[in-house]
LOVEX-821831 format. One record per residue (C-alpha): residue number from 1; x, y, z. Coordinates in pm, whole numbers, plus 50000, padded with zeros to 5 digits. Example, Ala and Ser with C-alpha at 12.3 -4.5 7.8 and 13.67 -1.06 7.14 Angstrom:
% residues 2
+------+-------+-------+-------+
| resi |    xx |    yy |    zz |
+------+-------+-------+-------+
|    1 | 51230 | 49550 | 50780 |
|    2 | 51367 | 49894 | 50714 |
+------+-------+-------+-------+
***
This chain:
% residues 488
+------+-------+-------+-------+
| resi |    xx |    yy |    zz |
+------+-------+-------+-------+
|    1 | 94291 | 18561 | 15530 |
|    2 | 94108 | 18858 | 15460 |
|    3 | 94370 | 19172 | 15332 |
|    4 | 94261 | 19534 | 15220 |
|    5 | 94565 | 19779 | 15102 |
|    6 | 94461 | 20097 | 15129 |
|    7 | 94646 | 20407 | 14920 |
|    8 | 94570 | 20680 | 14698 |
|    9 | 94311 | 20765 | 14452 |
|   10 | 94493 | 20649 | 14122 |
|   11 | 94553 | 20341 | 13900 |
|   12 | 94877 | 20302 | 14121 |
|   13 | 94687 | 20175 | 14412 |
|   14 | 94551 | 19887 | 14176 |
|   15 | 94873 | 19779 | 14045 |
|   16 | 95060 | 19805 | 14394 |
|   17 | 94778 | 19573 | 14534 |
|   18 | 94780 | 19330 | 14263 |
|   19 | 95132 | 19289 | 14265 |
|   20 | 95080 | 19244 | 14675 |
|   21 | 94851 | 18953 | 14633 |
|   22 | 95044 | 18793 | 14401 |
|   23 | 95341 | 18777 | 14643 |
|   24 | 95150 | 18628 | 14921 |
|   25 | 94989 | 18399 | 14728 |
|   26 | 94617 | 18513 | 14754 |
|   27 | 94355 | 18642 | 14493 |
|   28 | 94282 | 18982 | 14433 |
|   29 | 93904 | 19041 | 14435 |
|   30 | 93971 | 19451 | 14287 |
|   31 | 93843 | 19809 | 14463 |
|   32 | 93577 | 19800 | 14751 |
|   33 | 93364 | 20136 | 14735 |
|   34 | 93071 | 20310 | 14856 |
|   35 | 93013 | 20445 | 14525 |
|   36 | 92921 | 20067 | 14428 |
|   37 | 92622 | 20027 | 14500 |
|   38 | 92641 | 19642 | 14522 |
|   39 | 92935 | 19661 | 14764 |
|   40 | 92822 | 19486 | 15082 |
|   41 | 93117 | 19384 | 15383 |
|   42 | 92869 | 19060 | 15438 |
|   43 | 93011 | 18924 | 15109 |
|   44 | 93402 | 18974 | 15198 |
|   45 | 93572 | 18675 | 15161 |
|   46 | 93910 | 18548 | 15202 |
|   47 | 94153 | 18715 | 14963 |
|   48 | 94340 | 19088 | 14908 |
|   49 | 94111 | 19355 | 14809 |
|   50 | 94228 | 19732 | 14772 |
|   51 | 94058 | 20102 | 14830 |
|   52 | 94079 | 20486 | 14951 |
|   53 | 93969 | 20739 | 15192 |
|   54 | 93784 | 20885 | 14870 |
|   55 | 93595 | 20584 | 14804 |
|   56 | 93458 | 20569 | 15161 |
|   57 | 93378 | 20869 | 15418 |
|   58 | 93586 | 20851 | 15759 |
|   59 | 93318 | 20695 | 15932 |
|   60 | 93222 | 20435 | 15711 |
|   61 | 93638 | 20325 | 15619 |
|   62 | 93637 | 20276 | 16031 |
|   63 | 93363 | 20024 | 15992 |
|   64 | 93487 | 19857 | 15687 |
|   65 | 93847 | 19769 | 15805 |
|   66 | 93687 | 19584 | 16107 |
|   67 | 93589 | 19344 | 15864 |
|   68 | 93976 | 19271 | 15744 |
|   69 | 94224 | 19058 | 15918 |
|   70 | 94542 | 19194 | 15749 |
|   71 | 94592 | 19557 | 15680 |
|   72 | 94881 | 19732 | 15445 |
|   73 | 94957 | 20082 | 15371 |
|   74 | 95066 | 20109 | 15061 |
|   75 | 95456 | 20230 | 14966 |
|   76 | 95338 | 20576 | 14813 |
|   77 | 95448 | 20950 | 14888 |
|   78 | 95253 | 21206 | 15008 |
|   79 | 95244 | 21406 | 14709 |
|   80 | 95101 | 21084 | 14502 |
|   81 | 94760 | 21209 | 14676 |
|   82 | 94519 | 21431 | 14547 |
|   83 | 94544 | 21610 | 14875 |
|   84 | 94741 | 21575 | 15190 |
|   85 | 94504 | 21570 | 15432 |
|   86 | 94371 | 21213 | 15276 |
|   87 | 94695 | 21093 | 15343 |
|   88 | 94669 | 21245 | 15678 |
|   89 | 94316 | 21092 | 15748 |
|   90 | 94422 | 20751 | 15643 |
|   91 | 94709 | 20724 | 15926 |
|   92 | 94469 | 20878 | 16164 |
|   93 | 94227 | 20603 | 16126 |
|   94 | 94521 | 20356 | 16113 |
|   95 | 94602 | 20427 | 16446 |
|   96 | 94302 | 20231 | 16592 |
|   97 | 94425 | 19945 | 16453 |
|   98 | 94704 | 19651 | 16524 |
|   99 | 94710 | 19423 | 16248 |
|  100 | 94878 | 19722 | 16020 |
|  101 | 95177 | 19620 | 15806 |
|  102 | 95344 | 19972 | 15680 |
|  103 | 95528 | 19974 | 15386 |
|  104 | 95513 | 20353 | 15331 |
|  105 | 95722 | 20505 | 15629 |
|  106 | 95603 | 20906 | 15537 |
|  107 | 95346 | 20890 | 15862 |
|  108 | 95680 | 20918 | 16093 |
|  109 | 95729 | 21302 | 16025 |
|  110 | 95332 | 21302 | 16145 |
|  111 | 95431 | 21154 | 16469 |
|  112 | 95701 | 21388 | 16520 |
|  113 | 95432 | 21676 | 16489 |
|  114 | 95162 | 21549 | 16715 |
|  115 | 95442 | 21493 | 16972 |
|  116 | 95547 | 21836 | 16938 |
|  117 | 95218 | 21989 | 16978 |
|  118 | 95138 | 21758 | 17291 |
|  119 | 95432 | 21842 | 17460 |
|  120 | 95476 | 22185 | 17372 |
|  121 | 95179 | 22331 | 17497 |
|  122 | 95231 | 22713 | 17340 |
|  123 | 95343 | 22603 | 17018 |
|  124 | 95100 | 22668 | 16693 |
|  125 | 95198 | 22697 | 16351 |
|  126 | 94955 | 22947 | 16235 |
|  127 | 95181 | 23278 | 16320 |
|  128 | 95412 | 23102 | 16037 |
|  129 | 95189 | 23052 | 15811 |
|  130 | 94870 | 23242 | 15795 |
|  131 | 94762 | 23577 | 15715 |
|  132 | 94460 | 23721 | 15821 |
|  133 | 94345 | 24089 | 15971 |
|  134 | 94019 | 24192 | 16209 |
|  135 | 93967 | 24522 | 16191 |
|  136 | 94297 | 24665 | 16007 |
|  137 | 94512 | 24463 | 16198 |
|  138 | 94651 | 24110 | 16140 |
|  139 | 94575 | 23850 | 16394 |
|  140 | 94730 | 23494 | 16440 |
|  141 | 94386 | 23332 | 16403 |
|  142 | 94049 | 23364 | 16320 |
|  143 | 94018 | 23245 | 16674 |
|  144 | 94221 | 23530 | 16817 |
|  145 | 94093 | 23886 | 16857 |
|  146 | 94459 | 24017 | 16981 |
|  147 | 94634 | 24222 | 16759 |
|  148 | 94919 | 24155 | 16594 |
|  149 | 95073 | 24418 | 16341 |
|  150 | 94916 | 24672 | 16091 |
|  151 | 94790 | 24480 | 15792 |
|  152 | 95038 | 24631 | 15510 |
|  153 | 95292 | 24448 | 15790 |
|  154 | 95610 | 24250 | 15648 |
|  155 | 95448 | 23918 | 15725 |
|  156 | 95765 | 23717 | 15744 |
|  157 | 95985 | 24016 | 15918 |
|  158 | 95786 | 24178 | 16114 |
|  159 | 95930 | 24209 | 16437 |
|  160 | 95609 | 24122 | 16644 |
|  161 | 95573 | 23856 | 16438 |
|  162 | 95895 | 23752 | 16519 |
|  163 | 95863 | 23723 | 16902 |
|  164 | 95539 | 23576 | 16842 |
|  165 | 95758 | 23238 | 16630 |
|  166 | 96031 | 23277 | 16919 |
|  167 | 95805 | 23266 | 17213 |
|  168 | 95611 | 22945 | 17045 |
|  169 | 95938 | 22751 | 16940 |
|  170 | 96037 | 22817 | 17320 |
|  171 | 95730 | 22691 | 17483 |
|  172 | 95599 | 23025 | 17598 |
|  173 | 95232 | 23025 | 17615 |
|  174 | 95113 | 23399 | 17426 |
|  175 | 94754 | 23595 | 17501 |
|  176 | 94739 | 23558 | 17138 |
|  177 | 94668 | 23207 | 17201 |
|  178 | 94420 | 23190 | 17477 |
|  179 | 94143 | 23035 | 17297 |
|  180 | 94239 | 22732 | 17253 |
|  181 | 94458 | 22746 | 17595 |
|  182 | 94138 | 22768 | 17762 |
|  183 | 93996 | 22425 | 17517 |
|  184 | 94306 | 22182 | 17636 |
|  185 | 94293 | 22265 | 18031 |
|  186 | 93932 | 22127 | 18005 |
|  187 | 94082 | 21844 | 17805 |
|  188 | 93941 | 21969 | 17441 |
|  189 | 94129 | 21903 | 17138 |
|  190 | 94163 | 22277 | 17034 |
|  191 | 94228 | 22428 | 16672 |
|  192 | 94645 | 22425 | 16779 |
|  193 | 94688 | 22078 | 16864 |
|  194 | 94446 | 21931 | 16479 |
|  195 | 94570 | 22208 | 16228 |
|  196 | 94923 | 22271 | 16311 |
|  197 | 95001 | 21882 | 16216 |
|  198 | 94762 | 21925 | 15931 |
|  199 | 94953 | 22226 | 15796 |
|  200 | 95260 | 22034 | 15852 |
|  201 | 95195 | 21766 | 15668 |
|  202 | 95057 | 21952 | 15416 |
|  203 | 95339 | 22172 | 15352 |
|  204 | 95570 | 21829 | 15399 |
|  205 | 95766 | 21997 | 15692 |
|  206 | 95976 | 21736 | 15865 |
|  207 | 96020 | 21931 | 16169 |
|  208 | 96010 | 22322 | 16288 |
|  209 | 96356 | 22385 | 16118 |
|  210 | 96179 | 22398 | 15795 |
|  211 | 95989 | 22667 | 15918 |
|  212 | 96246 | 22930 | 15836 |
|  213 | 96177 | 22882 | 15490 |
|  214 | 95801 | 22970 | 15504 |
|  215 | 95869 | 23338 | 15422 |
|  216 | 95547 | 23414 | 15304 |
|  217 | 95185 | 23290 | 15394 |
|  218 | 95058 | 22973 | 15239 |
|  219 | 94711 | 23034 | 15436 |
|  220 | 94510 | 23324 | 15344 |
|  221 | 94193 | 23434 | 15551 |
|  222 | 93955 | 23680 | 15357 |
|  223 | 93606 | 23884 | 15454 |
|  224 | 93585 | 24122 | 15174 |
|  225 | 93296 | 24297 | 15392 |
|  226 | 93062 | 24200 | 15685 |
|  227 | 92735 | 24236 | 15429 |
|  228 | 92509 | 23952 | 15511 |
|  229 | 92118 | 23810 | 15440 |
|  230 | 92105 | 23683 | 15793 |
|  231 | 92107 | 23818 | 16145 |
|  232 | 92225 | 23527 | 16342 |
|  233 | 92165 | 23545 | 16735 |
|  234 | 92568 | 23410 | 16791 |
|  235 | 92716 | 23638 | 16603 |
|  236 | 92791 | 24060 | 16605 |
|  237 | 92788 | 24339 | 16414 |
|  238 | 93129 | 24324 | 16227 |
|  239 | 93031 | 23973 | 16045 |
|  240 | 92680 | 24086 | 15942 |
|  241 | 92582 | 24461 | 15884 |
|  242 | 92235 | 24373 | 15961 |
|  243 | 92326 | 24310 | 16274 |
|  244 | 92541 | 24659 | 16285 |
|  245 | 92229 | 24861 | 16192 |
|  246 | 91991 | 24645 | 16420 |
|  247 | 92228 | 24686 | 16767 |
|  248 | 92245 | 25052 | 16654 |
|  249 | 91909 | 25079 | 16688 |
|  250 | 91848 | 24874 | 16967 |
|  251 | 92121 | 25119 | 17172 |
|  252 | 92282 | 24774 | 17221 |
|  253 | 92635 | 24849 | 17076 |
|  254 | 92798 | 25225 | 16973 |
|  255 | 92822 | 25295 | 16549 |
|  256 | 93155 | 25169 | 16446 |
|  257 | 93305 | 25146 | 16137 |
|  258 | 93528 | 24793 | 16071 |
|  259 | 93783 | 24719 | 15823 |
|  260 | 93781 | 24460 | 15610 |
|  261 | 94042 | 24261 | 15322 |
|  262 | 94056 | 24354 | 14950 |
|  263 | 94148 | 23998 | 14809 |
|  264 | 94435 | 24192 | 14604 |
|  265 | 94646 | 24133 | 14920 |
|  266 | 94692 | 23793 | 14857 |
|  267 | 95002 | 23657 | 14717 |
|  268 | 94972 | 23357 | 14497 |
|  269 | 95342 | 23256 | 14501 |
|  270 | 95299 | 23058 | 14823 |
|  271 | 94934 | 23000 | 14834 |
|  272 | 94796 | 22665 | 14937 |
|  273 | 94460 | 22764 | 15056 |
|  274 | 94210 | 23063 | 15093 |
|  275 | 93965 | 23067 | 15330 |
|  276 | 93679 | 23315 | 15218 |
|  277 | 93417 | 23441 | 15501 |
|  278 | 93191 | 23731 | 15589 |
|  279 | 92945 | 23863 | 15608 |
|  280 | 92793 | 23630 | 15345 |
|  281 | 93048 | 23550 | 15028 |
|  282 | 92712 | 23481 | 14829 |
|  283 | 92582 | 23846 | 14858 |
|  284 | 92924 | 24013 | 14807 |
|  285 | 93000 | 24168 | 14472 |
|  286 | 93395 | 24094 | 14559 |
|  287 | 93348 | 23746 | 14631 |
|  288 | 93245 | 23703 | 14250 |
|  289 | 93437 | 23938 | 14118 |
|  290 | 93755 | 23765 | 14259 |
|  291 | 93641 | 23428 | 14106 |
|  292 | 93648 | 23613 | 13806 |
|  293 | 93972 | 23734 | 13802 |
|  294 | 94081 | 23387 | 13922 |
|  295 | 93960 | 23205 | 13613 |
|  296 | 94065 | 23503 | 13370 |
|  297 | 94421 | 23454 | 13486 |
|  298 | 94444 | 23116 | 13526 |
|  299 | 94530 | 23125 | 13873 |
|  300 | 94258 | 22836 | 14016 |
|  301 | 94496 | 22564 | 14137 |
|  302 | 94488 | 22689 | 14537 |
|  303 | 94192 | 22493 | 14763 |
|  304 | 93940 | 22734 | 14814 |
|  305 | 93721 | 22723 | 15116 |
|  306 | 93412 | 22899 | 15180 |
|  307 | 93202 | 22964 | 15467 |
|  308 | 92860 | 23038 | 15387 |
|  309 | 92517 | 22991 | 15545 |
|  310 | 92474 | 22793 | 15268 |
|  311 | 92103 | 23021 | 15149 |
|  312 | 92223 | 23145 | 14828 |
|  313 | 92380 | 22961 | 14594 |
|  314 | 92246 | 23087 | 14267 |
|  315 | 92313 | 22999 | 13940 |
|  316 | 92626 | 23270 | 13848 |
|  317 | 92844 | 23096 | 14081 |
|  318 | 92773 | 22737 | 13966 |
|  319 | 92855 | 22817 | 13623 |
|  320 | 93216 | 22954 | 13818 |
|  321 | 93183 | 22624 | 13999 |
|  322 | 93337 | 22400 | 13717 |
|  323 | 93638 | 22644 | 13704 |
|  324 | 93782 | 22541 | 14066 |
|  325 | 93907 | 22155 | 14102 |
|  326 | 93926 | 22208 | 14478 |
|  327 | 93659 | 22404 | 14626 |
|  328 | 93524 | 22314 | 14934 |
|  329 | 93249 | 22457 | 15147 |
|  330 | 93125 | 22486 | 15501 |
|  331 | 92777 | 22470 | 15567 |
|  332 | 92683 | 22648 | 15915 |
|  333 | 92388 | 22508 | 16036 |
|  334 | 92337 | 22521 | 16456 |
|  335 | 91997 | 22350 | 16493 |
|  336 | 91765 | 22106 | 16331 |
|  337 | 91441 | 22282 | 16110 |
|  338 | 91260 | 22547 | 16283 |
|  339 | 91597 | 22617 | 16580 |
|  340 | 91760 | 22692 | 16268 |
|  341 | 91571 | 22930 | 16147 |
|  342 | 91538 | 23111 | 16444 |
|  343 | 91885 | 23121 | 16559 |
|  344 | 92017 | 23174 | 16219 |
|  345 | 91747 | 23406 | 16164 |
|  346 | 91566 | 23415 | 15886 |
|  347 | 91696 | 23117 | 15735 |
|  348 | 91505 | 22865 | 15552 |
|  349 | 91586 | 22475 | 15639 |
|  350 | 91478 | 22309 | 15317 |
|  351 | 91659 | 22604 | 15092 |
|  352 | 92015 | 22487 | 15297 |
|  353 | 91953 | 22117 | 15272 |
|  354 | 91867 | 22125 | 14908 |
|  355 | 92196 | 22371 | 14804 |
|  356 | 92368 | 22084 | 15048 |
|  357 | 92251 | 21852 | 14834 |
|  358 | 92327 | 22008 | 14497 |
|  359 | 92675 | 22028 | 14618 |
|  360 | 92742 | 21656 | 14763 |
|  361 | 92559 | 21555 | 14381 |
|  362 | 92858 | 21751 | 14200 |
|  363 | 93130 | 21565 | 14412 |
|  364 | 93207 | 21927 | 14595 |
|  365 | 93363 | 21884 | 14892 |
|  366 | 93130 | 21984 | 15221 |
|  367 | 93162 | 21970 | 15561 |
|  368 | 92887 | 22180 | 15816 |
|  369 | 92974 | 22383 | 16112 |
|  370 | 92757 | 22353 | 16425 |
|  371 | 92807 | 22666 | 16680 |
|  372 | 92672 | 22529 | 17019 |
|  373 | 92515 | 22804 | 17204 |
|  374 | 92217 | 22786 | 17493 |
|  375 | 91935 | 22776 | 17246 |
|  376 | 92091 | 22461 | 17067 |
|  377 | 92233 | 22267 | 17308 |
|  378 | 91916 | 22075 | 17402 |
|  379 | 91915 | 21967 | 17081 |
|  380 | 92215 | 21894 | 16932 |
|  381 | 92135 | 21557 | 16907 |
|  382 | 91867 | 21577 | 16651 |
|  383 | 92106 | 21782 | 16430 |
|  384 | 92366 | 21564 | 16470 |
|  385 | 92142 | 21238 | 16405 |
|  386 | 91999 | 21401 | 16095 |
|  387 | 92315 | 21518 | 15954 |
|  388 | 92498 | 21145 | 15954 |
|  389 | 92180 | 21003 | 15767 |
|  390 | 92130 | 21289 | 15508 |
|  391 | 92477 | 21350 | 15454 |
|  392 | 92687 | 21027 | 15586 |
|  393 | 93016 | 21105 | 15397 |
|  394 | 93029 | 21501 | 15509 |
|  395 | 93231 | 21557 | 15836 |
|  396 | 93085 | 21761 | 16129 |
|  397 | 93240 | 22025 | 16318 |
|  398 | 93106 | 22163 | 16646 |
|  399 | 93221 | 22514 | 16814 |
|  400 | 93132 | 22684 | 17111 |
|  401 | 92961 | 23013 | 17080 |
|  402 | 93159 | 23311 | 17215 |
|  403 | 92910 | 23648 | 17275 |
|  404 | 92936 | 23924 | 17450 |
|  405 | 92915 | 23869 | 17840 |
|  406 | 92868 | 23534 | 17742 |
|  407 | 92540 | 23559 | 17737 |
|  408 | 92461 | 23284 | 17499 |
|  409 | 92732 | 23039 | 17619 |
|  410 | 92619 | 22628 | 17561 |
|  411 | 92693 | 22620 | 17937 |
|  412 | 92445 | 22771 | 18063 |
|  413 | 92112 | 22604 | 17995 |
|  414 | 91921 | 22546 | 18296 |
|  415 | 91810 | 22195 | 18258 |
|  416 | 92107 | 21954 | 18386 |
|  417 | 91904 | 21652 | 18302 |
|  418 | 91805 | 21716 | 17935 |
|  419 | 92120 | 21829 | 17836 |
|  420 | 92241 | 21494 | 17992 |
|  421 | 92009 | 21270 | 17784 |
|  422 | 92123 | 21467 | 17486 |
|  423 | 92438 | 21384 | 17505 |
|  424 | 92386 | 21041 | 17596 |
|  425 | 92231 | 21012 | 17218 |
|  426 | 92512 | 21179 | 17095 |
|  427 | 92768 | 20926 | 17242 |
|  428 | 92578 | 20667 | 17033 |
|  429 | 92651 | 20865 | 16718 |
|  430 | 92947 | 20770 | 16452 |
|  431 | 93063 | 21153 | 16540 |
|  432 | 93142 | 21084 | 16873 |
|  433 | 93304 | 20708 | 16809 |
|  434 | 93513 | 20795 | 16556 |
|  435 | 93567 | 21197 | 16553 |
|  436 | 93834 | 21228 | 16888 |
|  437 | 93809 | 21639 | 16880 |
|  438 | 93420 | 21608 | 16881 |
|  439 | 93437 | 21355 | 17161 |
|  440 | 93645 | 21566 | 17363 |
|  441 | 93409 | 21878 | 17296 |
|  442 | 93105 | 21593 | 17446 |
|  443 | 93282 | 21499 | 17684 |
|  444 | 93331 | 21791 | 17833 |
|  445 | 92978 | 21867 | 17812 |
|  446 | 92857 | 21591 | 18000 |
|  447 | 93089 | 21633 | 18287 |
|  448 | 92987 | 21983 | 18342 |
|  449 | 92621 | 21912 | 18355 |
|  450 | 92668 | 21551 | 18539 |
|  451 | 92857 | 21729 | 18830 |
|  452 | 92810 | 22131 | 18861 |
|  453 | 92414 | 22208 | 19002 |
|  454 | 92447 | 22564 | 19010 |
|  455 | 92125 | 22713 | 18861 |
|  456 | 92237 | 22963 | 18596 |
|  457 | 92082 | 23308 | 18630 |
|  458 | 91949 | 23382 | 18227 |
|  459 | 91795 | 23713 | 18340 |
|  460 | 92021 | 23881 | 18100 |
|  461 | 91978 | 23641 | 17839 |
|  462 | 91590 | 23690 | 17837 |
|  463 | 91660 | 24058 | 17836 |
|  464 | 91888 | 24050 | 17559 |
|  465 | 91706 | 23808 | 17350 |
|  466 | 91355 | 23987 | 17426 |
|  467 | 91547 | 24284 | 17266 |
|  468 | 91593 | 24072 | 16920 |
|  469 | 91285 | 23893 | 16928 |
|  470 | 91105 | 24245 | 16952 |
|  471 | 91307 | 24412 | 16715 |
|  472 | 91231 | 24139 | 16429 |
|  473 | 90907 | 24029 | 16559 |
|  474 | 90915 | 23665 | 16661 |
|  475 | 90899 | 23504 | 16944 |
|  476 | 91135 | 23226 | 17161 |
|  477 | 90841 | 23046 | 17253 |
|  478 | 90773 | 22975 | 16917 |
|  479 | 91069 | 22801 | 16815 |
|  480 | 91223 | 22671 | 17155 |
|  481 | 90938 | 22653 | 17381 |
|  482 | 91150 | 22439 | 17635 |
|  483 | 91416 | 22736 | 17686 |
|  484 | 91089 | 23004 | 17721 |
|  485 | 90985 | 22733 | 18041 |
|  486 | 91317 | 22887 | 18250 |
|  487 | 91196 | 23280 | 18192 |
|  488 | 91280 | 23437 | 18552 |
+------+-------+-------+-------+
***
């Protein structure tokens, strides 16, 4: 009989196995990796063998443990991990499996969350734990554009706050929440249902009476300012001040003046993780300053994840790199080569795939962001394809684009049949077998352009876009040809 134990990512895993094998009565052949580079599943053979959700990616473990007969979670807290969400991701993948014997019982308080957020469909755990503000307000999400209270607020008493938590724990759907509302009645796995059991298991809450003692965030969101190198068609004027002067000169939006965080709001009594945005963190003089501080005062132990566009890392910050044992990055990149660098205008591809690189070669944790928007849609699947062979062990996320009027919504190419085919490669990708919120996201795809044959009316879109493409001198046809083929 073939046995793997899987566990955590420490000499405790070893011993727990060995000791295993010598109970049943069966040799123990050591630690299967991908970072051996003679490990091949052809040459498993009968026996108990041990490894981690560190020493494979997601995608790859799933493959592996279809070569085992016997399966056993090892007898080992949460807190023995180097991170909670590798706990998290182990049971996840467990779950596709039958032949499981658990001898660590610690999954059952994740159970009790994902039935929670499946039944309940208002509840979300960010208004508990997260502090973030748009525009001198706080909101409950980055995906939320409601406002909550005034930033200075009293995060834990504040009394909108407080009907906010009341309404949730009561089932009460909120306009706060609409976003991902919207995701679940089309049978998406939103934001709500994957983070608020993530958080949860993170912060080792056994059910939503422990959330009266999360008086203060442990979830910081920061943009420090909305300056930016890029002018990226998706986005607007308050992430990217290029933007802000270019739609004031276009006549496209009013001059306004946004707010943004000073990082000395953040309290580091609580603080699990700090999510740093923009604008661009790489050409903000407070995003380095704040690193800094961090190392000067010795306050480093927090995961730190930033969202960049991934064009500028330069050699100040990666002698700050070596400070931080749990950075983390997301890449956004929303098409393959030359769609990149038009959408995400004027990025350059091979700059963003070698500062990948660099990162993934320093064991920094990356994972790219892919907003889906009518000029990327038709090719998604080249992204996608090129991304699981140049980067196999980074996850994927995918977004929808959300613009003004719409305009730019992933929905609304007019070409049913090629955005079929598209996702038909897709569904043959590791992404969508293995990655259940990115399978809803392409499933829903494919069963609005296999049934609805309304022809979408991109008058405005040409309009708008001609606007851009004039402004910085380029042109659509250039880059995505196959979209300039629908101009009315």
């Amino acid at each position: 009989m073939k046995i793997l134990c899987l566990g955590n990512n420490t000499e405790d895993t070893d011993i727990l196995s060995r000791q295993y094998a010598e109970q049943n009565n069966t040799v123990y052949h050591g630690l299967i990796s991908d970072l051996d580079s003679t490990f091949d599943t052809n040459n498993i053979t009968n026996g108990c063998y041990q490894t981690t959700i560190v020493d494979f990616s997601y995608n790859r473990l799933i493959s592996v443990l279809n070569n085992f007969d016997k399966i056993v979670l090892l007898d080992q807290t949460i807190d023995s991990y180097n991170h909670a969400n590798e706990f998290l991701d182990t049971i996840r993948i467990l779950k596709n499996y039958n032949n499981i014997i658990y001898q660590n019982n610690s999954f059952k308080h994740i159970a009790y969350w994902e039935n929670l957020v499946s039944e309940n469909k208002s509840f979300c755990i960010f208004p508990f734990i997260e502090y973030l503000t748009n525009n001198e307000k706080t909101t409950v999400c980055c995906r939320s554009k409601v406002p909550v209270a005034d930033k200075d607020c009293d995060f834990y008493n504040d009394k909108n706050y407080v009907n906010i938590r009341e309404k949730l724990l009561r089932g009460e759907k909120i306009k706060n929440c609409e976003f991902c509302y919207e995701l679940e009645e089309r049978n998406i796995i939103s934001a709500r249902m994957i983070e608020t059991v993530e958080w949860a298991n993170r912060l080792d809450l056994k059910s939503t009476d422990d959330l009266k003692y999360q008086t203060k965030p442990s979830y910081y969101e920061i943009r420090p300012s909305n300056k930016c190198n890029l002018q990226c068609r998706m986005c607007g004027p308050q992430y990217s001040h290029l933007i802000q002067n270019e739609y004031n000169k276009l006549g496209i939006m009013k001059q306004a003046n946004f707010g943004f965080d000073d990082f000395e709001v953040i309290d580091f009594e609580k603080l699990h993780k700090l999510y740093i945005a923009g604008g661009e963190p790489f050409v903000n003089k407070e995003f380095y300053d704040f690193l800094r501080k961090c190392v000067d005062t010795n306050n480093t132990d927090f995961e730190l994840l930033i969202n960049t566009n991934g064009t500028q890392l330069n050699n100040a910050f990666k002698k700050l790199l070596p400070n931080f044992s749990n950075m983390q990055f997301v890449f956004s990149i929303d098409g393959y080569k030359d769609v990149n660098h038009y959408v995400r205008w004027p990025s350059d591809w091979d700059t963003i795939i070698e500062n990948a690189r660099y990162l993934v070669d320093n064991n920094v944790n990356l994972r790219f962001n892919i907003t889906m928007s009518i000029y990327t849609i038709a090719t998604l699947d080249k992204l996608l394809e090129f991304l699981e062979q140049t980067f196999p062990h980074n996850p994927i996320h995918i977004q929808f684009a959300h613009t003004l009027n719409d305009l730019l919504s992933a929905y609304h190419y007019p070409n049913n049949d090629t955005i079929v085919n598209c996702l038909k490669n897709i569904k043959k990708l590791n992404c969508y077998a293995n990655d259940t919120e990115t399978k809803s996201i392409i499933d829903d795809l494919d069963n609005y352009y296999s049934t609805n044959k309304d022809k979408q009316n991109l008058k405005e879109f040409f309009r708008f876009n001609d606007l851009l493409d004039k402004s910085r001198n380029i042109k659509l046809k250039d880059y995505i040809p196959e979209l300039e083929e629908y101009r009315c």
